[in-house]
DOVEXTI-583836 format. One line per 5 residues: number of its first residue (from 1); their letters; for each residue x, y, z of N, C-alpha, C. Coordinates in Angstrom, 2 decimals. Layout:
<pts>
NUM) A) X:Y:Z:X:Y:Z:X:Y:Z; ...
</pts>
This chain:
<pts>
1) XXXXX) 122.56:120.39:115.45:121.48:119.97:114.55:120.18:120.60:115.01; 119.64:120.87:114.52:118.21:121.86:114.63:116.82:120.74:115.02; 116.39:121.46:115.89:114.77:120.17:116.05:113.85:121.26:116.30; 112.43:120.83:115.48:111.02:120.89:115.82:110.92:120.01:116.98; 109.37:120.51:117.70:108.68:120.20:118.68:107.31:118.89:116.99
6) XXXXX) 107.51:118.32:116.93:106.55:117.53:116.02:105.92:116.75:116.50; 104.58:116.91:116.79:103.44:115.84:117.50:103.88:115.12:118.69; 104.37:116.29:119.15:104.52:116.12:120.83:106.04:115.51:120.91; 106.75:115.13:120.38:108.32:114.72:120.05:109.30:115.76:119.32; 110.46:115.70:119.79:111.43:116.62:119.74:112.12:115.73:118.31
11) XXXXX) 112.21:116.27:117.19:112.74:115.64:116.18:113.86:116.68:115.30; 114.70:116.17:115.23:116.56:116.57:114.46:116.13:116.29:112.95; 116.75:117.05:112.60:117.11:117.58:111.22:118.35:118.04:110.57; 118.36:117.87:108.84:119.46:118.64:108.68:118.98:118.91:107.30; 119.70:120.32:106.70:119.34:120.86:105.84:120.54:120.91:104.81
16) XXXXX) 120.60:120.54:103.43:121.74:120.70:102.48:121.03:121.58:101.18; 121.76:122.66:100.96:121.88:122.94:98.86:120.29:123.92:99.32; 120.07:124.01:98.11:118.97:125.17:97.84:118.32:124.42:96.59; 117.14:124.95:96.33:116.32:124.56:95.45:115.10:123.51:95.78; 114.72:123.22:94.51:113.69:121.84:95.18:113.47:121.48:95.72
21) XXXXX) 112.50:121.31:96.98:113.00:120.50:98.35:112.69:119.14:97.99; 113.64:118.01:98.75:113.66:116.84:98.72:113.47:116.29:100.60; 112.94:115.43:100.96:113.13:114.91:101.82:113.71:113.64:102.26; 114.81:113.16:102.69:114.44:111.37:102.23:114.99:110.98:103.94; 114.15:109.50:104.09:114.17:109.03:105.11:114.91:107.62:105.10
26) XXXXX) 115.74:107.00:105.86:116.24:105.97:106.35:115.49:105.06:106.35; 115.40:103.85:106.52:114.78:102.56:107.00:115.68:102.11:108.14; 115.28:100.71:108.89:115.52:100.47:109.91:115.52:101.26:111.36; 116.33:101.30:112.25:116.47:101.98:113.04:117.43:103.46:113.29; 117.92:103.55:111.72:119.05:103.98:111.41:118.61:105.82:111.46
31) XXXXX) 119.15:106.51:112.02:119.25:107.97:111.63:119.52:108.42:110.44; 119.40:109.99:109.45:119.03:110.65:108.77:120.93:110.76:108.31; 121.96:110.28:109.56:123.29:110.39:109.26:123.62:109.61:108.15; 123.00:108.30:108.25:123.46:107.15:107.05:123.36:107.42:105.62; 122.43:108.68:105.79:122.43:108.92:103.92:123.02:110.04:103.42
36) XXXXX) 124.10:110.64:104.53:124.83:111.47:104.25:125.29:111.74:102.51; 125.17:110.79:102.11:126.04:110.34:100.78:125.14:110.60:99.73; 123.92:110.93:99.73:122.77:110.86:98.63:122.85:112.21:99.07; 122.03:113.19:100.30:122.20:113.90:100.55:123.16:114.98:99.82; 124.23:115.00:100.16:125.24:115.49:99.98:125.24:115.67:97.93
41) XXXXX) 125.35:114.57:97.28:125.33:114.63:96.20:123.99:115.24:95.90; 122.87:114.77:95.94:121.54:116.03:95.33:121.31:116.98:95.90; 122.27:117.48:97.07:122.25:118.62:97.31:122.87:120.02:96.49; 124.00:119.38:95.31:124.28:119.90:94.52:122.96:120.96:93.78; 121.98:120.07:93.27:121.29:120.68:92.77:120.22:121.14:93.45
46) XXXXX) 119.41:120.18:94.89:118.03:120.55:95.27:118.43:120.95:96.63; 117.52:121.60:97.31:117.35:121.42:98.32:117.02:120.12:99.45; 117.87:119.89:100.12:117.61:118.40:100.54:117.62:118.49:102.24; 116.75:117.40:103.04:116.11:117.74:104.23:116.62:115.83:104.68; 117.68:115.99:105.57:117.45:114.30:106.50:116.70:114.37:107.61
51) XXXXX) 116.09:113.52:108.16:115.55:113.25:109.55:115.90:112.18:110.43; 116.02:112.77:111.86:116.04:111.80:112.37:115.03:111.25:112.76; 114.09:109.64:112.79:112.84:109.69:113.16:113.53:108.75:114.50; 112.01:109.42:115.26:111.80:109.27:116.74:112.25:107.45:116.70; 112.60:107.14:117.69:112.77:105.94:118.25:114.35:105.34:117.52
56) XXXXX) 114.87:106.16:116.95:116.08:105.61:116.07:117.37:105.47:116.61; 118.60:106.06:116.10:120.09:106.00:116.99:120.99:107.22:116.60; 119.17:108.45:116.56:119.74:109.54:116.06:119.20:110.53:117.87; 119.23:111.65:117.06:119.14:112.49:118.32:117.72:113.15:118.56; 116.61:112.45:118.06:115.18:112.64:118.27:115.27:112.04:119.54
61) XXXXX) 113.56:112.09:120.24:113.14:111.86:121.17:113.34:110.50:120.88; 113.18:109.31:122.11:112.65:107.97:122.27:110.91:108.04:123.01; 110.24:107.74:122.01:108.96:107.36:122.75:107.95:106.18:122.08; 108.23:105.22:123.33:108.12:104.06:122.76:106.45:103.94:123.06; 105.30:104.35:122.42:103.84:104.34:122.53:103.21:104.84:121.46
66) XXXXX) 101.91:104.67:121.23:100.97:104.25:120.11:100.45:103.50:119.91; 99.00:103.52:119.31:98.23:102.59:118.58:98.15:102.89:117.56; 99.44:102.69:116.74:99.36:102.58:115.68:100.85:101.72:115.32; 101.48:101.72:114.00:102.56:100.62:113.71:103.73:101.92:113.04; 104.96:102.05:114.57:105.74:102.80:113.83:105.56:103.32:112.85
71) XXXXX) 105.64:102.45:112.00:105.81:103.38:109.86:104.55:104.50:109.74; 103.60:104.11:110.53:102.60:105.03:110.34:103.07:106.64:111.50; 103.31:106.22:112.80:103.86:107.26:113.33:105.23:108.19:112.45; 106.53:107.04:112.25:106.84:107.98:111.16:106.63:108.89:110.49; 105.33:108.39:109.43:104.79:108.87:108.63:104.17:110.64:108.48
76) XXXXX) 103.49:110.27:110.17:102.96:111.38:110.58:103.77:112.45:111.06; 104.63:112.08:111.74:105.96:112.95:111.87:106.45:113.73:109.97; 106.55:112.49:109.53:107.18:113.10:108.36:106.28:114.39:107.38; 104.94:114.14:107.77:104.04:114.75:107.15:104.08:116.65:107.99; 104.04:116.59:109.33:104.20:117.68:110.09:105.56:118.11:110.39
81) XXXXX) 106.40:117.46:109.69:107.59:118.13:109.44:107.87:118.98:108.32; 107.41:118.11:107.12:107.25:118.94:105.82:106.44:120.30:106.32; 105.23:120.15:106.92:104.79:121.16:106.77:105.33:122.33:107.69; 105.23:121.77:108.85:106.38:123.10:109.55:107.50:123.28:109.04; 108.11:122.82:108.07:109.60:124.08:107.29:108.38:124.23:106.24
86) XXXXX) 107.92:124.72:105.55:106.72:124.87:104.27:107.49:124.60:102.95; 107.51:123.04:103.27:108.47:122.46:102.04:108.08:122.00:100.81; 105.95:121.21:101.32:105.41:120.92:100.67:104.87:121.77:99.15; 103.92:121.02:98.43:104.50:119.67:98.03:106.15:119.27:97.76; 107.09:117.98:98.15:107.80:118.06:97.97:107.84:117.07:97.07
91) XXXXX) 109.47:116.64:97.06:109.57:114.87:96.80:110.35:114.04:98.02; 110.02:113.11:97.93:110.83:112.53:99.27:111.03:111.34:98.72; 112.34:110.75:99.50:112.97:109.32:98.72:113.14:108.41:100.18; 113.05:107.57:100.12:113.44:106.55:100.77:114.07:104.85:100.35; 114.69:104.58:101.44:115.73:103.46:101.43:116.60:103.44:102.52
96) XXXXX) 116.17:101.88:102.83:115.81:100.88:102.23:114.65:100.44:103.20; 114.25:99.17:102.60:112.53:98.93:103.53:111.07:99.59:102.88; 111.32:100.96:102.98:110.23:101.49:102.12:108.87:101.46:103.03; 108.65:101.64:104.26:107.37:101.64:104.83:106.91:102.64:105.30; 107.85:104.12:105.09:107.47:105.28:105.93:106.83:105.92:104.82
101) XXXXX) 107.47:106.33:103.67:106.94:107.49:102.91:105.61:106.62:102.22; 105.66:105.36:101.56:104.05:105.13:101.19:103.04:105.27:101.51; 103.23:105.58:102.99:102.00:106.20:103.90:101.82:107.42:104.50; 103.16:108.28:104.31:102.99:109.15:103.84:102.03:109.67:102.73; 102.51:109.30:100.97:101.71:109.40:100.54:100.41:108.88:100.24
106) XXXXX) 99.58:107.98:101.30:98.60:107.04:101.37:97.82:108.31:102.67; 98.21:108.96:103.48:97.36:109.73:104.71:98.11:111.09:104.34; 99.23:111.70:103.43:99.16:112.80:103.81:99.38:113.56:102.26; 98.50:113.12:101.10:99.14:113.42:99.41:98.80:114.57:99.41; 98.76:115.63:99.85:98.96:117.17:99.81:100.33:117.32:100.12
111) XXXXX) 101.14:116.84:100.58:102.47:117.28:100.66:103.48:116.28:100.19; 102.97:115.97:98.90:104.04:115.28:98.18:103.66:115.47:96.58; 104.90:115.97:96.01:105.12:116.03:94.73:105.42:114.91:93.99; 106.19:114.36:94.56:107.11:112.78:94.04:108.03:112.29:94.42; 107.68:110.61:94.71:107.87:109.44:95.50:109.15:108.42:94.84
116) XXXXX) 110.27:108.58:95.54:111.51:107.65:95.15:111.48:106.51:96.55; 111.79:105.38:95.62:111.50:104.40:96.75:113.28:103.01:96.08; 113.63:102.90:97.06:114.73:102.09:96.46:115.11:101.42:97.69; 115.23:99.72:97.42:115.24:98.49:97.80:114.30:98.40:98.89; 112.87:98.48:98.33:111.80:97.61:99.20:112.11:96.58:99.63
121) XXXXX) 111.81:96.20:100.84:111.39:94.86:101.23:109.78:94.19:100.97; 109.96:93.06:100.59:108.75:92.75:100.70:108.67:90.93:100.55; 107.53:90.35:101.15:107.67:89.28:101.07:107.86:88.41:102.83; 107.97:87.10:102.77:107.48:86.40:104.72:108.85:86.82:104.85; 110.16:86.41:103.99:111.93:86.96:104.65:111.64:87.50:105.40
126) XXXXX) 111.80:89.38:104.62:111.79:90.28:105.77:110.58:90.43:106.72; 109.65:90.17:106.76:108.70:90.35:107.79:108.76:89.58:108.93; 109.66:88.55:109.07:110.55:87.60:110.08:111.80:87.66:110.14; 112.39:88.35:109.33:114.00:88.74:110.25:114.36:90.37:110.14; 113.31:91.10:110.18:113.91:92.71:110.23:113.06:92.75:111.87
131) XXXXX) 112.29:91.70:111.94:111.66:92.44:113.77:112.86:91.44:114.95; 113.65:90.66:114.23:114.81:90.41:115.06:116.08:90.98:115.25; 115.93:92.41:114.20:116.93:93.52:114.54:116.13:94.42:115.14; 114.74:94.77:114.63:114.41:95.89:115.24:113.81:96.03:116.57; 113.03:94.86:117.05:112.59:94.53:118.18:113.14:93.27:119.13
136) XXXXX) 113.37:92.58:118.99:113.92:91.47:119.78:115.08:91.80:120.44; 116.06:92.84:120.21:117.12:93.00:121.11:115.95:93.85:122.44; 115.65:94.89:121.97:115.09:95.50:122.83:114.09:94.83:124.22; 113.40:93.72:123.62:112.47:93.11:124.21:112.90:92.41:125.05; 114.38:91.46:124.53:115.26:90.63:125.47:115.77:91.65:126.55
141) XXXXX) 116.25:92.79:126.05:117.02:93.37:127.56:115.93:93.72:128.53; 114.65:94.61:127.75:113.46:94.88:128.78:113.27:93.76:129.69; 113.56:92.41:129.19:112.86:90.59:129.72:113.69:90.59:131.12; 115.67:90.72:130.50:115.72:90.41:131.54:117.08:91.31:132.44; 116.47:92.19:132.00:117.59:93.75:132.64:116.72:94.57:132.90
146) XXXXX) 115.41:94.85:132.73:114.71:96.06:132.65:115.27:97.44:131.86; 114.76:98.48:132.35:115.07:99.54:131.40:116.05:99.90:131.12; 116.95:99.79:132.29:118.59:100.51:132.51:119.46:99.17:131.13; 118.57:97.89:130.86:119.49:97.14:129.74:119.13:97.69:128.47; 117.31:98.50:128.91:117.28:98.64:127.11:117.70:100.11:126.97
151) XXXXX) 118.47:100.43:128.19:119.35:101.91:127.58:120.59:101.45:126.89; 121.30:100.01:127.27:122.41:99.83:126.86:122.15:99.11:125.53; 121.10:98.87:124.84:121.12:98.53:123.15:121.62:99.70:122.51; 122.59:99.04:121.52:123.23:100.25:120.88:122.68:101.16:119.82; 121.61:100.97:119.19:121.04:102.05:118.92:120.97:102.85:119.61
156) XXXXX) 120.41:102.53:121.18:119.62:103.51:122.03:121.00:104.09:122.73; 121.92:103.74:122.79:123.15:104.24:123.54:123.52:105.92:122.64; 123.33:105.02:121.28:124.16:106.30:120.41:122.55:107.73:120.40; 121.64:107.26:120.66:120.79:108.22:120.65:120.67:109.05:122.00; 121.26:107.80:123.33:121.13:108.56:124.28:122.47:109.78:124.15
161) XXXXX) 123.37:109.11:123.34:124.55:110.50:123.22:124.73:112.04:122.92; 123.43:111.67:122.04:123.34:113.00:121.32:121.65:113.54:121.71; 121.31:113.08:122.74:119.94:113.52:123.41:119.71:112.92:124.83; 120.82:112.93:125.52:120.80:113.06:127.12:119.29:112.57:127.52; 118.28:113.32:127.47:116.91:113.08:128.06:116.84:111.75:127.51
166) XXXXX) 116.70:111.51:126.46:116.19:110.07:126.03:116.71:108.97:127.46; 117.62:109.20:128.05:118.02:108.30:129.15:116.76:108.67:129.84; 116.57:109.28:130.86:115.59:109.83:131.56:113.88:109.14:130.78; 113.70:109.27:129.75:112.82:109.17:129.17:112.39:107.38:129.32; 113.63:106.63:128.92:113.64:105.14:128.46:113.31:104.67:130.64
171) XXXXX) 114.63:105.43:131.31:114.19:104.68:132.74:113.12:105.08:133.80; 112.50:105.49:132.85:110.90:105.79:133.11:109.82:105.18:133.12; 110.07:104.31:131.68:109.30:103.47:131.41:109.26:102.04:132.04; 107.62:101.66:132.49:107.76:100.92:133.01:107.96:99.32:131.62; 108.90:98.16:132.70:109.68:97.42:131.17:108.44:96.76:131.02
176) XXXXX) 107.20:96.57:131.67:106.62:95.72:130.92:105.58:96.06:129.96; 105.58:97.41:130.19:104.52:97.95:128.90:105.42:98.37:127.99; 106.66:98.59:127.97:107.48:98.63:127.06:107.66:97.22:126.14; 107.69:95.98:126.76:107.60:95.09:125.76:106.93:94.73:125.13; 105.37:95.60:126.38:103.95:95.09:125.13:103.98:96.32:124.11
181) XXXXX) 104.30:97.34:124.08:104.60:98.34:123.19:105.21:97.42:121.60; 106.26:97.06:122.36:107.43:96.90:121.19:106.98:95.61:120.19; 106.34:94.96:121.03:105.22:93.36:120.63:104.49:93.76:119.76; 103.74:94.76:119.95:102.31:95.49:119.24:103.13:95.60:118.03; 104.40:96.50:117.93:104.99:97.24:116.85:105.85:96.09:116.05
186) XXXXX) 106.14:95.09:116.56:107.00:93.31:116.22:105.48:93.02:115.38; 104.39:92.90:115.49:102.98:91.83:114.83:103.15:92.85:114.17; 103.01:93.94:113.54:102.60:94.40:112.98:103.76:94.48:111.39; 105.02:94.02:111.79:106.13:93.73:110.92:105.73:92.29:110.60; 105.40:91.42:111.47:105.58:89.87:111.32:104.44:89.25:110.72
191) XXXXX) 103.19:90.05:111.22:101.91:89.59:109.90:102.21:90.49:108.50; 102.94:90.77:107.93:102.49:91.91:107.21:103.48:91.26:105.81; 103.93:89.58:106.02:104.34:88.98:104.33:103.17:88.72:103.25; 102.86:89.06:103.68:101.51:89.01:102.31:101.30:90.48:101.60; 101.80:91.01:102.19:101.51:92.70:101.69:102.68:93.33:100.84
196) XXXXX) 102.52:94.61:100.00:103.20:94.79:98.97:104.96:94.77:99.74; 104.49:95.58:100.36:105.63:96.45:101.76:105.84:95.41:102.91; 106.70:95.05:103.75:106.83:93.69:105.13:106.69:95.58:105.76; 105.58:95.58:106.51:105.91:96.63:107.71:104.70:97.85:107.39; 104.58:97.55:105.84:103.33:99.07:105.68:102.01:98.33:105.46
201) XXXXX) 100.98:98.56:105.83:99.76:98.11:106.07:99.21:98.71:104.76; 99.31:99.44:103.92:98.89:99.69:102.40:98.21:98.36:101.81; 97.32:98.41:101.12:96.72:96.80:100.20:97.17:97.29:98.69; 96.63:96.39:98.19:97.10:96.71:96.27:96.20:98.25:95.95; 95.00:97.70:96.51:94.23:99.25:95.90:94.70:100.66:96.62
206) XXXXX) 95.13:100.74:97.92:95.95:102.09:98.30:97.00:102.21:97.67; 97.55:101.54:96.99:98.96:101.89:96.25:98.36:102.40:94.79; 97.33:101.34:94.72:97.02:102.19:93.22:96.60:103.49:93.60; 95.97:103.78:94.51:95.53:105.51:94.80:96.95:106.38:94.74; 98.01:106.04:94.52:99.64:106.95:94.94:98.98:107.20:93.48
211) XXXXX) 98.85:108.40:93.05:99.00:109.36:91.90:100.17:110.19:91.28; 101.09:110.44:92.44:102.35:110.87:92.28:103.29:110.64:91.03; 104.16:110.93:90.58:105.50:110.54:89.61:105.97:109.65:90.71; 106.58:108.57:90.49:107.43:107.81:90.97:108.58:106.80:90.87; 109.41:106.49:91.27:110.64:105.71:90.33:110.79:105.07:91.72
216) XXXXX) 110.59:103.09:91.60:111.23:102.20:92.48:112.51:101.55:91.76; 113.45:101.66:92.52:114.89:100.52:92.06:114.47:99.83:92.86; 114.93:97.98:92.13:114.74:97.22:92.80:115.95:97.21:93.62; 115.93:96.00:94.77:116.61:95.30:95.75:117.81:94.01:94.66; 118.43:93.27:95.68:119.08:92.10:94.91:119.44:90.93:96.20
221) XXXXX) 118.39:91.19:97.05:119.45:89.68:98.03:117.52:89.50:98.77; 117.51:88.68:99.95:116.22:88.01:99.90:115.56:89.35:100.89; 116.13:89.68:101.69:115.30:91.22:102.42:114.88:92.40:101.29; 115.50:92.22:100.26:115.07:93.72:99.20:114.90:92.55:98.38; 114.03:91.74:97.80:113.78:91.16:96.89:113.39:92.12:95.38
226) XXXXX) 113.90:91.91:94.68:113.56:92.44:93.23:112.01:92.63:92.76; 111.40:91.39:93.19:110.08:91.33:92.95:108.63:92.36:93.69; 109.91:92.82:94.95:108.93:93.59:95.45:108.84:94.95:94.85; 109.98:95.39:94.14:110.00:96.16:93.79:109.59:96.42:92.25; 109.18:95.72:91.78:108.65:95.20:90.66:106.74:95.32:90.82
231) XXXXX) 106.11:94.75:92.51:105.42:94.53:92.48:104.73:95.75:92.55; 105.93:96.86:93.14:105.28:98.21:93.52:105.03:98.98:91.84; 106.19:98.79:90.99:105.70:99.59:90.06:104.24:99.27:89.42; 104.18:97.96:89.05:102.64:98.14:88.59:101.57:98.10:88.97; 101.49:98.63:90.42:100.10:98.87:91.52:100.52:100.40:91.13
236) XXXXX) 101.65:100.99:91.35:101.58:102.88:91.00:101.29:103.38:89.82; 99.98:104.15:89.70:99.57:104.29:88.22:100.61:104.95:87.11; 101.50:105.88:87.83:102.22:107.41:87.26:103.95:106.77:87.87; 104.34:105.56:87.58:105.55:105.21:87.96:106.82:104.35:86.89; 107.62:104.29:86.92:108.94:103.81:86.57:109.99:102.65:87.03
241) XXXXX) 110.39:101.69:86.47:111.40:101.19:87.46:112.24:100.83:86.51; 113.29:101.06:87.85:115.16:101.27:87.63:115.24:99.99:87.90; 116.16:99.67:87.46:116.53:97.60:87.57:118.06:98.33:88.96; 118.33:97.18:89.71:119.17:97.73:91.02:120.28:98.22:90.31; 121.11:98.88:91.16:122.46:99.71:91.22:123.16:99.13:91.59
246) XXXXX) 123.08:98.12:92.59:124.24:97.40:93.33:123.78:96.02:92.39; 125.14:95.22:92.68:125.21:94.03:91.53:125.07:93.19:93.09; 124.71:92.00:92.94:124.85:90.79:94.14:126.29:90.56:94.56; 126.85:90.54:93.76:128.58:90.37:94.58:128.45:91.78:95.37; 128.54:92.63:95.15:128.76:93.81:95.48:128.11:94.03:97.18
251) XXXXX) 126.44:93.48:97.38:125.98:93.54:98.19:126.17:92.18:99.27; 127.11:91.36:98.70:127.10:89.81:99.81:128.65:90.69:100.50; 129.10:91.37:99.65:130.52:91.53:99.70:130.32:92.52:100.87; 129.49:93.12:100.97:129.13:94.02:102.33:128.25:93.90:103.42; 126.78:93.72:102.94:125.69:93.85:103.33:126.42:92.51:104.62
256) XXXXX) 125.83:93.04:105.60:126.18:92.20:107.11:127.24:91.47:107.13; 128.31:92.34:106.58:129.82:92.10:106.64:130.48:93.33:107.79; 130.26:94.07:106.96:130.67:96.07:107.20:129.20:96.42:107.83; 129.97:97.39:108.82:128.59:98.22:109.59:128.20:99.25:108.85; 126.72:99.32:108.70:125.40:99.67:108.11:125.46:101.03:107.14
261) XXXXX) 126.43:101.96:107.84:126.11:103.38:106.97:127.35:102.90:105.88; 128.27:102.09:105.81:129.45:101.98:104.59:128.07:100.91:103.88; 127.07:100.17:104.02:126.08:100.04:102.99:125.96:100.99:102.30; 125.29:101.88:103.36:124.19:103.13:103.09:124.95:104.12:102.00; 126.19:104.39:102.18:127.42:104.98:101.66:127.22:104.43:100.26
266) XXXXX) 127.77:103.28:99.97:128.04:102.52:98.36:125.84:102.81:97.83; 125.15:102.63:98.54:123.33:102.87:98.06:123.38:104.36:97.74; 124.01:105.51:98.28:123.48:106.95:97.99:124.37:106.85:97.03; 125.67:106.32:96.74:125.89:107.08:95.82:125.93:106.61:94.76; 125.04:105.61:94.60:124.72:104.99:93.34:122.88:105.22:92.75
271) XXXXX) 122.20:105.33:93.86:120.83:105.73:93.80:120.71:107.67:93.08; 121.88:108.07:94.14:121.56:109.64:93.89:121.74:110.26:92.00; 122.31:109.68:91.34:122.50:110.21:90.07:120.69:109.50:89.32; 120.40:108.70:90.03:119.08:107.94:89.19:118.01:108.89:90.21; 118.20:109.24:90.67:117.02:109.97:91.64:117.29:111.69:90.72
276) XXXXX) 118.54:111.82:90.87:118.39:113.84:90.19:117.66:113.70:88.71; 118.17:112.49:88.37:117.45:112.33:86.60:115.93:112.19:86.72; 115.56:112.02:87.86:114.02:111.58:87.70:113.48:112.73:88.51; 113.96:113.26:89.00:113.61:114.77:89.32:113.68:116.06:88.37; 114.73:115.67:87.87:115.11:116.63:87.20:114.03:116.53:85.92
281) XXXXX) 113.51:115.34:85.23:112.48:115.12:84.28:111.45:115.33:84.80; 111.34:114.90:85.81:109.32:115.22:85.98:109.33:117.03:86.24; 110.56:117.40:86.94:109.90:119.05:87.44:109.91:119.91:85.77; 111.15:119.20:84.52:110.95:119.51:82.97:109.36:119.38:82.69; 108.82:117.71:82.91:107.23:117.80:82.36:106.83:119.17:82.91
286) XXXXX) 106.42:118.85:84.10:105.82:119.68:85.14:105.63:121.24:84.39; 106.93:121.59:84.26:107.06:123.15:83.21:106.40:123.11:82.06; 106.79:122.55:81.26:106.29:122.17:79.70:104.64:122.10:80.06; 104.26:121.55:80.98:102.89:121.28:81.08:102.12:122.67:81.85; 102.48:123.30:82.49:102.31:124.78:82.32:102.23:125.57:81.56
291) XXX) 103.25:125.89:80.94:103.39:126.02:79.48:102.32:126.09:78.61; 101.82:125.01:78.54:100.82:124.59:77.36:99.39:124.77:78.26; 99.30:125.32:79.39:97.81:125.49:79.59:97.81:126.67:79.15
</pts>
């Protein structure tokens, strides 16, 4: 797998198809592998770009520091990634969660064409039980194993697999600024139910600034609530929404039954035919509107 040097972090990639570039990013802790399945299908037609972002259970760096809130580091990664392959403007999709690319296009709208966003979270749910997957394992082993336990969380195991240093990197750190690290990056998920996004610091009026084309599908269980995705379309001036893809049986019948990428699996390949149609129409305007100048 191929990596940039990106704002001081070593970050993995993968490249599918030709044409259009697309970017799309994961939620949770999950690597750029889980969306193999969307990928793969709009790669038919576009050019399509996964990432692994830093701190995940892919083969980027681990670097657990900043003053700022993950989604925003993401963000910035994602922004100096586009631009070192010269992909921009692109479109980039994300799912599920939805906290990396809005701020993307909120700090970096020169390199975005148009914004797919499918099963936001939003609402107090997830902003109190996604920092007990994403931070609380970590924090417990830092508490009471130190570093050598928070090498053995399994995210960080499967990342140390496929990036050796990340070991070196994690028993370096000393554990107790690692938990105030991970604390900083936990408040910043756990205050954040009042906001459109549980995790993106955006208000109503930065979302109305997204100018972009955009298409949100909603969610269907209480972490992807429907409403959030509802709430996003009418703060985005230039946007659309898809009612969900997955039915509620469909998602009780899996969702924290089956491990995470056979989700991710049944989401791409039900998202990816509603994502090429909405690509495939705006880059039609886009022409037509050339055209006529």
């Amino acid at each position: 797998m191929p990596k940039l040097l990106i704002n001081g972090c070593s970050i993995s990639y993968q490249e599918f198809g030709r044409g259009v570039p697309i970017v799309l990013t994961p939620g949770g802790r999950w690597a750029g592998y889980v969306q193999k399945i969307v990928a793969t299908e709009l790669a038919k037609d576009f050019h399509v770009i996964t990432w692994d972002r830093r701190n995940t259970d892919g083969g980027s760096d681990i670097t657990i520091e900043g003053d700022v809130s993950e989604a925003d580091l993401w963000a910035d990664d994602l922004a100096a990634l586009i631009r070192a392959l010269d992909l921009g403007p692109c479109y980039v999709g994300e799912y599920a969660g939805c906290r990396t690319t809005p701020l993307l296009c909120s700090k970096h709208p020169d390199v975005v064409k148009g914004l797919m966003l499918a099963w936001p979270s939003g609402g107090d749910h997830p902003a109190q039980s996604v920092p007990r997957v994403m931070y609380h394992p970590y924090i417990r082993a830092a508490l009471r194993g130190g570093m050598e336990s928070v090498s053995e969380v399994a995210p960080f195991v499967r990342s140390i697999e496929q990036n050796p240093a990340n070991l070196d990197a994690l028993l370096s750190m000393d554990a107790i600024d690692f938990v105030k690290q991970m604390s900083y990056w936990e408040a910043c998920l756990t205050t954040s139910g009042d906001l459109v996004t549980a995790g993106c610091r955006l208000s109503d009026p930065d979302w109305t600034r997204i100018g972009v084309p955009a298409i949100v599908t909603g969610g269907i269980d209480p972490v992807h609530p429907p409403e959030c995705a509802r709430r996003i379309h009418k703060l985005l001036p230039n946007s659309e929404y898809h009612d969900p893809v997955v039915t509620a049986d469909e998602w009780n019948g899996l969702f924290g039954v089956v491990h995470y990428p056979i989700v991710s699996d049944l989401q791409g390949e039900r998202i990816a035919p509603v994502w090429r149609d909405f690509i495939k129409r705006t880059e039609a305007g886009a022409r037509m509107k050339r055209q006529t100048m």
